[in-house]
N, C-alpha and C positions, 0 to 999 in steps of 0.2 A: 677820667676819660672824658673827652669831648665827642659831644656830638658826631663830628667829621670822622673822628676814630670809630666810631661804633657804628656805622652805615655798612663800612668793608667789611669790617668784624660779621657782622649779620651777615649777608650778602654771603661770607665765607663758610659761614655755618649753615647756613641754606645748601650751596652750591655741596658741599662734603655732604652734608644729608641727602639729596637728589644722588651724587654720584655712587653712593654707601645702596641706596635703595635698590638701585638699578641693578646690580648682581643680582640681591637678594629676590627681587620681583622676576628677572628672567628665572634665574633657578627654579623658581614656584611652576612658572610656566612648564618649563621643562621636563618637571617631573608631571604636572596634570596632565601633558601632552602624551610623555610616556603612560601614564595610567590609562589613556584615555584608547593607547596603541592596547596595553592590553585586553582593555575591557574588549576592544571590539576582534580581536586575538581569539578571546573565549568565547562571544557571539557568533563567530563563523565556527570555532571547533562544536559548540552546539548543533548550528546550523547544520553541520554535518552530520554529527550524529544522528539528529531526528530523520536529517533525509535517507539516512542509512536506514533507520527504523522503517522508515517508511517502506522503502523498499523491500525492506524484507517482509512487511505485512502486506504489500501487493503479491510478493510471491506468496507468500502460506496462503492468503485469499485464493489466488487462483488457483492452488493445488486442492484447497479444499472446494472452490468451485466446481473443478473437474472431477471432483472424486463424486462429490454429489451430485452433481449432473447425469451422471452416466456413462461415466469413463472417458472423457476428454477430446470427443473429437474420434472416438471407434465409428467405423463402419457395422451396416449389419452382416457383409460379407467379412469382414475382418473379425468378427465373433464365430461367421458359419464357417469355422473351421474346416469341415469336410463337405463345405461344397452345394450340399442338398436342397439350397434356398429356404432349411428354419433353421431353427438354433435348440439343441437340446438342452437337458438342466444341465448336463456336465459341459455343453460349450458356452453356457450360462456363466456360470461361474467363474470366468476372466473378468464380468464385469459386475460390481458389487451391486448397484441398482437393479440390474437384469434379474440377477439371481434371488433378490431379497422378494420382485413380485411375478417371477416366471408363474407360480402356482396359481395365480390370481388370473394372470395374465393368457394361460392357455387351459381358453374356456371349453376346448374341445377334450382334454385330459388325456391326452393322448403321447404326453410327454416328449412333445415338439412344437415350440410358439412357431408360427407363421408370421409372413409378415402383417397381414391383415389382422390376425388373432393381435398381436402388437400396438397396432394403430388402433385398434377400437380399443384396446385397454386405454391410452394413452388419453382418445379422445372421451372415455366416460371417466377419464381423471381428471380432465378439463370440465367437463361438463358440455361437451357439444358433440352433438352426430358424430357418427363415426364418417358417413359419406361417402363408403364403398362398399356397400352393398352386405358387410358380413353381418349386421343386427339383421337386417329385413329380409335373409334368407333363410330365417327359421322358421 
């Protein structure tokens, strides 16, 4: 084989290699591209899920906010059932905080918080004045 023979020869066998690779390197691609659709496929189902999670521990949070709090936004007239402007221990007991310190809280023992009897509980829970008058008119 002469020189002049063997330049094309090369050249040929380059050229068939280059064109042999080219499937085999797009294929490659194709499939990382797909892998790469799923990965982010399962990134967003994650995504999801957690944001699900999430929500649902904003709700149990605020249900358990509201339970501990003292019934969720109750009025004191929406407790005084009948009216009388106090709340006794059985119209107490709709609201689970009310009920746990009504005995604490009606210092006069008379088996009817006031609103006042209320507030100064409230306020020697906090630790400041009561600031209507029901300590310093004993």
């Amino acid at each position: 084989m002469t020189i002049r023979n063997r330049k094309p020869l090369i050249a040929l066998i380059v050229a068939a290699g280059s064109v042999l690779a080219i499937p085999a390197m797009a294929q490659s691609a194709q499939q990382s591209a797909a892998q790469a659709q799923n990965q982010a496929a399962q990134a967003q189902q994650a995504a999801a899920q957690a944001g699900d999670a999430a929500d649902t521990a904003a709700n149990a949070a605020a249900q358990a906010s509201a339970q501990a709090g003292g019934g969720g936004g109750q009025t004191w007239a929406s407790v005084d059932t009948d009216g009388n402007g106090t709340i006794s221990k059985a119209e107490a007991q709709v609201n689970a905080g009310l009920a746990q310190v009504f005995d604490q809280a009606d210092t006069n023992k008379d088996g009817e918080l006031s609103p006042d009897e209320y507030k100064a509980y409230v306020a020697a829970q906090q630790g400041k004045p009561a600031g209507n008058g029901a300590q310093q008119s004993k």
